[in-house]
BAKOLTOR-538410 format. One record per residue (C-alpha): x negated, y, z; residue in one letter; residue number from 1. Coordinates in steps of 0.25 Angstrom, whole numbers. Each point is the difference from the previous one (the first is absolute). Example, Ala and Ser with C-alpha at 12.3 -4.5 7.8 and 13.67 -1.06 7.14 Angstrom:
<pts>
     X     Y     Z type seq
   -49   -18    31    a   1
    -6    14    -2    s   2
</pts>
This chain:
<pts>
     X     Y     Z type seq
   -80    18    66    x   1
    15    -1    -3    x   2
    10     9     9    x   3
    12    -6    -1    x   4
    15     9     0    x   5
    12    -4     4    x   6
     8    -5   -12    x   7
    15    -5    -2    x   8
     0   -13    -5    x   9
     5     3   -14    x  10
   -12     8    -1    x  11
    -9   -10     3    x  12
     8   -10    -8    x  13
    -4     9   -13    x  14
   -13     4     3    x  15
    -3   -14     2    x  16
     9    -5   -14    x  17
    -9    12    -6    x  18
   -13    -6     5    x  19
     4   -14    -2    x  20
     2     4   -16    x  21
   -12     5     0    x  22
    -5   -12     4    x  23
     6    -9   -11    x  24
    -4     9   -11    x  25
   -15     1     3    x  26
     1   -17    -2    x  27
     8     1   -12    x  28
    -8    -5   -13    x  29
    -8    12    -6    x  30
     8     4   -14    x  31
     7    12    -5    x  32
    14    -5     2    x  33
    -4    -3    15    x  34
    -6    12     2    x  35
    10     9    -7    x  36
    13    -8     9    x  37
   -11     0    13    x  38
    -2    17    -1    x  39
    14     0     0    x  40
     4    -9    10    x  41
   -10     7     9    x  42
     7    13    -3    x  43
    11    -3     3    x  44
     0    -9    12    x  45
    -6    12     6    x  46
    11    10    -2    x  47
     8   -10     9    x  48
    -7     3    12    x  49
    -4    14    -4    x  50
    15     4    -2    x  51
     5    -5    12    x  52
   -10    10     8    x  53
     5    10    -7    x  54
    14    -6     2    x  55
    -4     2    15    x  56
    -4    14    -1    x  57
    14     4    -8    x  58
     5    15     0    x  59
    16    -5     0    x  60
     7   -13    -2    x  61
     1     2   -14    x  62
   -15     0    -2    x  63
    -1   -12     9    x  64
    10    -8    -9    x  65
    -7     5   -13    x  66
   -14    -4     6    x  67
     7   -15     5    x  68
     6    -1   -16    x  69
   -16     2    -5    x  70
    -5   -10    10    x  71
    12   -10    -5    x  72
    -5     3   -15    x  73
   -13    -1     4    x  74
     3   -14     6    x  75
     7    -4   -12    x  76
   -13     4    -8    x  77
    -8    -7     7    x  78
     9   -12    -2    x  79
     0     1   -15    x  80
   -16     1    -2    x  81
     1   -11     7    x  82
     9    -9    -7    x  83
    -9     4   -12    x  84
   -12    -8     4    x  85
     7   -12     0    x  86
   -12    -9    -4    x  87
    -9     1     9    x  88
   -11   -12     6    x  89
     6    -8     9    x  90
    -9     6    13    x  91
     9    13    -1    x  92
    14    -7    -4    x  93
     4     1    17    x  94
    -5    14     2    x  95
     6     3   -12    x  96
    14    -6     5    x  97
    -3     7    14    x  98
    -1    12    -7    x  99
    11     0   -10    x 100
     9    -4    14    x 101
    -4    11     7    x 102
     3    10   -12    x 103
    13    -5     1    x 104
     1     1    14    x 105
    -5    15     0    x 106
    10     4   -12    x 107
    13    -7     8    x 108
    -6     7    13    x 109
    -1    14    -7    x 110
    13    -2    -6    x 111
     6    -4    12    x 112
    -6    14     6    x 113
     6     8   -12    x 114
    14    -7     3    x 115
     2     7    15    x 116
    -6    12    -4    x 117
    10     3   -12    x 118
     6    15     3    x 119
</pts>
């Protein structure tokens, strides 16, 4: 059984990105370099979403903004493993693309954040 918690929609937006990614890599073609980029893909899609939790539970507005820059970076990270699997089947091109966009999306979100939270 489930039990579900309340959660801000950026949180949900990056645990679902993380789970969506997981998704993906799991249907990639098996090979070292798929596997290699797919681990790190995983690792750090995750720390999107993990980061932000702990964005939420920040001591100061300074930990707040340094945990918002590391969800930006992780974003960005994100974005580039994927920009490396460029040749991929054509079944995951548009979840590839979906993926990509909403990397982009969460880097301009989290730089948007750590914009109006500069000291």
């Amino acid at each position: 059984m489930k039990v579900s918690s309340p959660r801000s929609d950026l949180e949900e937006r990056t645990f679902k990105f993380a789970q969506n990614v997981r998704t993906f890599v799991r249907k990639l073609p098996k090979g070292i370099v798929n596997a290699a980029d797919g681990s790190q893909l995983i690792r750090s899609s995750g720390s999107v979403g993990a980061n932000y939790i702990e964005a939420q539970e920040a001591m100061s507005k300074k930990d707040f903004g340094m945990r918002i820059k590391i969800c930006r970076k992780e974003a960005k990270e994100s974005k580039y493993w994927l920009a490396l699997m460029a040749e991929l089947p054509d079944t995951l091109q548009r979840e590839h693309i979906t993926l990509l966009q909403e990397a982009s999306e969460l880097t301009k979100i989290f730089g948007s954040i750590v914009e109006k939270v500069r000291v």
